[in-house]
C-alpha positions in Angstrom: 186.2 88.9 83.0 183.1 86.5 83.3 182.8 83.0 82.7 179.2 81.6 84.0 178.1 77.6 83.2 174.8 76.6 83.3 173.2 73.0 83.4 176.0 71.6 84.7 175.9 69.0 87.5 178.5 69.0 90.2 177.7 66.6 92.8 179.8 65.4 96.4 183.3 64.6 95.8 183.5 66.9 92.4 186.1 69.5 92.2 186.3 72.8 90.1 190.0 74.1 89.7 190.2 77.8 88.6 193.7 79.7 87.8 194.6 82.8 86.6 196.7 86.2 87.6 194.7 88.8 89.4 194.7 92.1 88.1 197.4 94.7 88.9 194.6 97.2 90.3 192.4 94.4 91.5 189.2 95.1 93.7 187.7 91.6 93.9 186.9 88.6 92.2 184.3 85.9 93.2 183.6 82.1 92.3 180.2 81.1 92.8 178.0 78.0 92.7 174.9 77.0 93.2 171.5 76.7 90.6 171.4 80.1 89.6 172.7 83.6 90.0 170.2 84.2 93.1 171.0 81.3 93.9 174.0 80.1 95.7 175.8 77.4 97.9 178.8 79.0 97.6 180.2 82.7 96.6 183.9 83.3 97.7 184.9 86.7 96.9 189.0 87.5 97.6 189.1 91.3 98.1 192.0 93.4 97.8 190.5 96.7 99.1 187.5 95.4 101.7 186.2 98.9 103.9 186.1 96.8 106.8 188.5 94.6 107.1 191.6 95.9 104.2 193.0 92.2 102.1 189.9 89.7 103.0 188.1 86.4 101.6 184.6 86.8 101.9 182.0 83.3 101.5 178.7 83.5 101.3 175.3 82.0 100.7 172.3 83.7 98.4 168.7 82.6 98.9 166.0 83.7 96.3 168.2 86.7 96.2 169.0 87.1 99.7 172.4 87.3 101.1 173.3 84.9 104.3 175.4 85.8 107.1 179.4 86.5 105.8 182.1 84.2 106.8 184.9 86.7 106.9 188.9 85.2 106.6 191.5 88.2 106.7 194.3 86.1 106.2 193.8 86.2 102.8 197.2 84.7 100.6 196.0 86.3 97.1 198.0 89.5 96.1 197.2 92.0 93.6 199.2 91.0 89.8 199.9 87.7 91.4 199.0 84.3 89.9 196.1 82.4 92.1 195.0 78.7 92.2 191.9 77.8 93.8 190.4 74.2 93.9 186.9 73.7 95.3 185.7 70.5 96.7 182.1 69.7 97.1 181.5 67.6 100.3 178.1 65.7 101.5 177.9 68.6 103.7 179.2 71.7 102.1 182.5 73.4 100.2 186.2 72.4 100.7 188.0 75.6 99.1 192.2 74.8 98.9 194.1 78.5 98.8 197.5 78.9 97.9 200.2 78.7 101.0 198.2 74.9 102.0 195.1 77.2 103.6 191.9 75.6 103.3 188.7 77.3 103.8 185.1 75.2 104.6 181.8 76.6 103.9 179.0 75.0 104.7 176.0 73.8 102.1 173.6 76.4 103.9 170.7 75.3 101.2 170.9 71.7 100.9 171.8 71.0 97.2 172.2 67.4 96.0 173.6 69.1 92.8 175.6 72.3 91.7 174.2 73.3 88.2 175.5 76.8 88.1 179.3 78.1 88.1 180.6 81.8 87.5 183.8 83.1 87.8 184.5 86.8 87.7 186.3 90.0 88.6 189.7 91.2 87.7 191.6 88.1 87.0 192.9 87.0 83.6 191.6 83.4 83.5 194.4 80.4 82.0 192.2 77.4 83.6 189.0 76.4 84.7 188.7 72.6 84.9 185.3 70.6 86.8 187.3 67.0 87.4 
């Protein structure tokens, strides 16, 4: 599945809701935002098989193509065949990301965007909402 926006304008205070059930033989699937696909403020990736590090969420940044450092969560509360929820808040400073369970993740705004103009959502997950609000 692979859902990708572009010219939209997500600014501070904006939040994008995305729900769905994750695959049965899930890998991964990744939300990502920024002003293109080499491009981001944000990717969060929920892996279900990770070499490193088994069930993880990993958030990210992309520069001109160029990955950033990982921010690595192992508690990770999605489940394979499960249904997920994920809202994401855009601060002044970065990315407010509410899990299931009442976890929160924050990323930080590692390029400095005033505005979001590029979502995708993809990866093994059957998509029933995506709502900007």
């Amino acid at each position: 599945m692979e859902l990708e926006l572009r010219n939209v304008k997500l600014q501070a205070g904006d939040k994008l809701r995305v729900e769905g059930t994750v695959h049965e033989d899930a890998e991964r699937f990744q939300i990502d935002m920024g002003t293109d696909p080499e491009d981001l403020s944000l990717h969060f990736n929920p892996r279900f098989h990770d070499e490193t590090d088994g069930r993880v969420i990993v958030c990210n940044s992309k520069c001109e193509g160029s990955w950033g450092s990982e921010q690595r969560e192992t508690h990770n509360p999605f489940h394979r065949g499960a249904k997920v929820k994920v809202t994401v808040k855009l601060m002044e400073a970065g990315f407010e990301v509410e899990l299931p369970e009442g976890q929160e993740i924050h990323f930080p705004d590692r390029r400095g965007l005033e505005a979001v103009t590029y979502v995708r959502v993809r990866g093994h997950l059957n998509l029933s909402c995506f709502k900007i609000y």
